[in-house]
N, CA and C of each residue as an Amber inpcrd file, in Angstrom:
protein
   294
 198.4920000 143.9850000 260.0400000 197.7830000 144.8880000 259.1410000
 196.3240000 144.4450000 259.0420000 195.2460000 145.2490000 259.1200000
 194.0540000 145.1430000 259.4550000 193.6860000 144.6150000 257.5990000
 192.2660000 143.9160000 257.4770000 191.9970000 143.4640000 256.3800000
 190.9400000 144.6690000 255.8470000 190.9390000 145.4820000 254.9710000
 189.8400000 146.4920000 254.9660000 188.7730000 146.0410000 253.5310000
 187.9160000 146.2690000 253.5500000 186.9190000 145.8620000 252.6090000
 186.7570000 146.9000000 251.5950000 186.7850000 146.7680000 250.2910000
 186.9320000 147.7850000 249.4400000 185.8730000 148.7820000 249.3690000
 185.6800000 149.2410000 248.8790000 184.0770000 150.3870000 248.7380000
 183.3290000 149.6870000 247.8370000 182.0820000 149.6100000 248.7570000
 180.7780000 148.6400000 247.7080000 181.0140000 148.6850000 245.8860000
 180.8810000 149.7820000 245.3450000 181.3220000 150.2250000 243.9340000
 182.5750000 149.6560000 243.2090000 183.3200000 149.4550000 243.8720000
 184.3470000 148.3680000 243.1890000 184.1600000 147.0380000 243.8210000
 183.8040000 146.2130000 244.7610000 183.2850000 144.9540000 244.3540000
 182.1640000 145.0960000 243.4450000 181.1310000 145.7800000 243.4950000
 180.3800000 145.7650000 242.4650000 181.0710000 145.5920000 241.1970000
 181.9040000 146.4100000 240.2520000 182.7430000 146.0500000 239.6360000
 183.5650000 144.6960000 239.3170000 183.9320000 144.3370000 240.7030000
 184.4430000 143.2040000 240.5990000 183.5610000 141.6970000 240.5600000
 182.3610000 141.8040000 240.7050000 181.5940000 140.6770000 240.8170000
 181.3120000 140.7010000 239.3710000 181.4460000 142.0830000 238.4820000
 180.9530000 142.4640000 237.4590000 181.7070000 141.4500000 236.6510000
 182.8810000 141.6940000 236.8090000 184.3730000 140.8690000 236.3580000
 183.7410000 139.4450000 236.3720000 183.2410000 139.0760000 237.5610000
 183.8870000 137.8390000 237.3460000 182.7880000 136.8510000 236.6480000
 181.4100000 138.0350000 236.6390000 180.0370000 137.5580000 235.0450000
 181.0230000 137.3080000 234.2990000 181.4380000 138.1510000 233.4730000
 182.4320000 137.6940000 232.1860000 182.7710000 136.3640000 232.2700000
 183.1900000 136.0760000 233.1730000 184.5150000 134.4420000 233.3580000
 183.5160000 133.7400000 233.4210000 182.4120000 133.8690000 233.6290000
 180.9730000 132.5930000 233.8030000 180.6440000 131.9870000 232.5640000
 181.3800000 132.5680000 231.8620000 180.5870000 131.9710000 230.5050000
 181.8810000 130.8690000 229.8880000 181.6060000 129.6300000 229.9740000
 182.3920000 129.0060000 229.2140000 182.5060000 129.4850000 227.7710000
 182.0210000 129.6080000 226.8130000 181.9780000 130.0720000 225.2990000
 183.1860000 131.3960000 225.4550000 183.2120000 132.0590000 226.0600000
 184.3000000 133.3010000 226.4370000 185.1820000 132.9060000 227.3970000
 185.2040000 131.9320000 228.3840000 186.6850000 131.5220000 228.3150000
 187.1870000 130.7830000 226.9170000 186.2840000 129.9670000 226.4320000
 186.9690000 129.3240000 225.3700000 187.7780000 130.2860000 224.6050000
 187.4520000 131.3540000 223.8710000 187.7810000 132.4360000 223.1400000
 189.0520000 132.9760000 223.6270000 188.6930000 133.7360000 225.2110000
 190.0520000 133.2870000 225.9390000 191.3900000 132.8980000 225.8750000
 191.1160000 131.5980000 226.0890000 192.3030000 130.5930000 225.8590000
 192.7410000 130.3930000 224.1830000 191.2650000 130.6750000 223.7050000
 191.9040000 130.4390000 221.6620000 193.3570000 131.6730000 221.6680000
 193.0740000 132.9800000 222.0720000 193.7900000 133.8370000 221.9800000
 194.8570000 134.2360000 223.1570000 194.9260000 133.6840000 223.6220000
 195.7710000 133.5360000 225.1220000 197.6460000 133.3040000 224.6210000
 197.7520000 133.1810000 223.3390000 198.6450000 132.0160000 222.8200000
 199.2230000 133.5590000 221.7520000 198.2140000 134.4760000 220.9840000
 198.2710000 134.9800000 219.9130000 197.1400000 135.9600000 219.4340000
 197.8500000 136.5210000 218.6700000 196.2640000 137.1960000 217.9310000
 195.7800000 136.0030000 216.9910000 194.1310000 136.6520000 217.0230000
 193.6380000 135.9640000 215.8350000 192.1330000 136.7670000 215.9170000
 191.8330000 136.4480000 214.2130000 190.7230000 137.4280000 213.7980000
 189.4150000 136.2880000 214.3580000 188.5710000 136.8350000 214.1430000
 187.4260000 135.8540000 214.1680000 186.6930000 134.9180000 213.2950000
 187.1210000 134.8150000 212.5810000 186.9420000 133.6940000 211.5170000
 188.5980000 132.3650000 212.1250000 189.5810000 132.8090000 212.5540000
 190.5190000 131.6440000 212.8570000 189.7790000 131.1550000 214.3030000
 189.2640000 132.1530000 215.1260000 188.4870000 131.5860000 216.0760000
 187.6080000 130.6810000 216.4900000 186.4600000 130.9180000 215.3210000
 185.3150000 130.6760000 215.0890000 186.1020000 128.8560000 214.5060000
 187.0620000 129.4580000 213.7950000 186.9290000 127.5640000 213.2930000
 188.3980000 126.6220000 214.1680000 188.4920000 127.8620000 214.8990000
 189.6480000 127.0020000 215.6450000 188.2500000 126.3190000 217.0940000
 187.5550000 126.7760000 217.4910000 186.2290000 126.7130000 218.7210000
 185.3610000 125.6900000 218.0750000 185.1100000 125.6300000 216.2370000
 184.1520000 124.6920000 216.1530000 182.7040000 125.6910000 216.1050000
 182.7570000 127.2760000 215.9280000 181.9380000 127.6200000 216.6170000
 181.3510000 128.6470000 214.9820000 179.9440000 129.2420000 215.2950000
 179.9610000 130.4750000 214.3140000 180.2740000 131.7510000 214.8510000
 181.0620000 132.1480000 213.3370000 181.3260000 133.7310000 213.6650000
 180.8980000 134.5200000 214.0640000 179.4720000 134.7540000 214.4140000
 178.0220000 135.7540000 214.9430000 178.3720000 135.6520000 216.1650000
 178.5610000 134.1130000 216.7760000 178.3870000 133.7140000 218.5730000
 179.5220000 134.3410000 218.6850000 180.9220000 134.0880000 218.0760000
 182.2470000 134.6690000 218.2930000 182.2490000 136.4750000 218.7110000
 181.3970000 136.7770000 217.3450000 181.9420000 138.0350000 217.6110000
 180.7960000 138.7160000 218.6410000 180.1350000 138.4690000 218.8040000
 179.4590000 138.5490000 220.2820000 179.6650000 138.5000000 221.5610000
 180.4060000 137.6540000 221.7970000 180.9270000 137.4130000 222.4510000
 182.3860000 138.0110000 222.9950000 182.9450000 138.6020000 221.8420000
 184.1660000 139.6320000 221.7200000 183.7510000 140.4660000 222.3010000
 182.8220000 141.0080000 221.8760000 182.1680000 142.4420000 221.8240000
 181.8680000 142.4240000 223.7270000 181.1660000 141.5680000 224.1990000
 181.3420000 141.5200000 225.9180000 182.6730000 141.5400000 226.3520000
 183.8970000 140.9880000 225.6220000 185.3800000 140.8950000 226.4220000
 185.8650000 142.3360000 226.1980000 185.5340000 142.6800000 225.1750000
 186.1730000 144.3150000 224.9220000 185.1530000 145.2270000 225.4440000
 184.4090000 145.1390000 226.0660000 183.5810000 146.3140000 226.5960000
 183.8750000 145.8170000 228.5750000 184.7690000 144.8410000 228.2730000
 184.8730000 144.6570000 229.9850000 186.5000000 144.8070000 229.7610000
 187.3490000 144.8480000 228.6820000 188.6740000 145.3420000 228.9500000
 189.5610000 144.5130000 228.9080000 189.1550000 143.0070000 228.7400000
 189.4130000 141.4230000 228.7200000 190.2560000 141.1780000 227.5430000
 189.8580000 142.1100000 226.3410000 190.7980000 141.7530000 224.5480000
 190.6870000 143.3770000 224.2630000 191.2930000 142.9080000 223.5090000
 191.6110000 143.8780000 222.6630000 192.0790000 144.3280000 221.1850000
 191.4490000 144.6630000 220.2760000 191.6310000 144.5600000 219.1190000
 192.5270000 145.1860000 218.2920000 193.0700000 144.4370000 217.0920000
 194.1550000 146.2660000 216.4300000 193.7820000 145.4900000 214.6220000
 192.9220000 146.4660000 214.3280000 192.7500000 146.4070000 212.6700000
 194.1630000 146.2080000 212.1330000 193.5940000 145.7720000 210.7450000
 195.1950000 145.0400000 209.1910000 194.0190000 145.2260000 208.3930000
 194.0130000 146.1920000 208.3590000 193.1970000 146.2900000 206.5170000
 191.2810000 146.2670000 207.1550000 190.4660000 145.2700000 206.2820000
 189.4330000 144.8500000 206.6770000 189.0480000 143.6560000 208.2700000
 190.4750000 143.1760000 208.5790000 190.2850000 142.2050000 209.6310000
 191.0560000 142.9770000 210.7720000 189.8190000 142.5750000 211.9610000
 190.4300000 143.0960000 213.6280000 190.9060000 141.4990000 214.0630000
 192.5770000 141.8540000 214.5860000 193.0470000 140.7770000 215.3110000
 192.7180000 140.9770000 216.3700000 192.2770000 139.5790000 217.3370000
 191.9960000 140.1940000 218.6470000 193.2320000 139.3850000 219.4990000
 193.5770000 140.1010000 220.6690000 194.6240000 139.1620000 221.9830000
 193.9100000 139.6500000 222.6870000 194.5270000 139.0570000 224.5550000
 194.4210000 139.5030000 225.4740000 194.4980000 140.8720000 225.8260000
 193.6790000 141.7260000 226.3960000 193.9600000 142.6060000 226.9560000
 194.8390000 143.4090000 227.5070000 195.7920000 142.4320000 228.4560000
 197.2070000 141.8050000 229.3060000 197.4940000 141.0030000 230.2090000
 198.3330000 141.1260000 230.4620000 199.0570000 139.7250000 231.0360000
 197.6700000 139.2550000 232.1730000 197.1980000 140.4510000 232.8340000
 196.6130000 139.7070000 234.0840000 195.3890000 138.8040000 234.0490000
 195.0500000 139.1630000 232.5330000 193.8710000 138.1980000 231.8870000
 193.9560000 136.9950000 232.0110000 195.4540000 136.8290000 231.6920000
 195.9640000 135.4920000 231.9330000 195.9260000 134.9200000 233.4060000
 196.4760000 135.1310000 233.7250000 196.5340000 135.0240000 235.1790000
 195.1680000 134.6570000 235.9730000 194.7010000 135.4430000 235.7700000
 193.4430000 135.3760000 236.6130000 192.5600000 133.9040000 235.6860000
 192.9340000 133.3910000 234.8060000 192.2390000 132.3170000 234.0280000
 193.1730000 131.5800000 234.5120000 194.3810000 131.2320000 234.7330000
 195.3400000 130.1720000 235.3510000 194.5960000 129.9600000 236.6410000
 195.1890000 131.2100000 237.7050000 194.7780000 130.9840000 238.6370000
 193.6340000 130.2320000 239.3530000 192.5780000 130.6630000 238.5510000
 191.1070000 129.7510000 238.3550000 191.4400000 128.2060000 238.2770000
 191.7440000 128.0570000 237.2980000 192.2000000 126.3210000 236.4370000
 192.8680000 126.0060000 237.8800000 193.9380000 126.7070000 238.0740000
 194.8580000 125.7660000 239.3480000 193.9810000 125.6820000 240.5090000
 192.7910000 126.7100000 240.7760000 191.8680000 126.1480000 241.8910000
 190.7180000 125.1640000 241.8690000 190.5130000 125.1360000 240.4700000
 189.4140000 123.8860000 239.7880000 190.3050000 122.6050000 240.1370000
 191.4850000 122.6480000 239.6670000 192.1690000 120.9640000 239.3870000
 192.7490000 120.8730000 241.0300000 192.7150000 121.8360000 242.2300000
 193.1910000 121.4010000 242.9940000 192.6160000 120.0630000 244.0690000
């Protein structure tokens, strides 16, 4: 089976993807929620970090499709997106530590 190269416009896309993952501060976030939901204030003090950088930083994972949020009143819990979020952050780690 021949190897075919996708159409410029989706690697574009996909290089787009993988800005997101460049940022340590948003994998951290990542992995905080990788486990569970959590709002941004459990984030922020589970990271060590402030809530402003946090939710900034949200705001890039949910406009790339990465989390995803579901309101309880005044607080948005955020998780993963889905499963492949995961994945693709393993996968990474297992090629760093190899």
């Amino acid at each position: 089976m021949e190897n075919v190269i996708p159409e410029s416009e989706v690697l574009f896309e996909l290089a787009d993807l993988f800005k997101v993952f460049s940022d340590s501060t948003r994998l951290r976030i990542l992995y905080a929620i990788s486990e569970g939901e959590m709002n941004v204030q459990s984030i922020a003090e589970t990271l060590g970090m402030e809530q402003s950088t946090i939710s900034h930083q949200l705001r890039i994972l949910r406009n790339n499709k990465l989390v995803r949020g579901r309101r309880d009143g005044k607080q948005i819990y955020y998780s993963l997106d889905d499963d492949h979020v995961k994945k693709i952050i393993e996968m990474g780690l297992d090629h760093v530590l190899e």
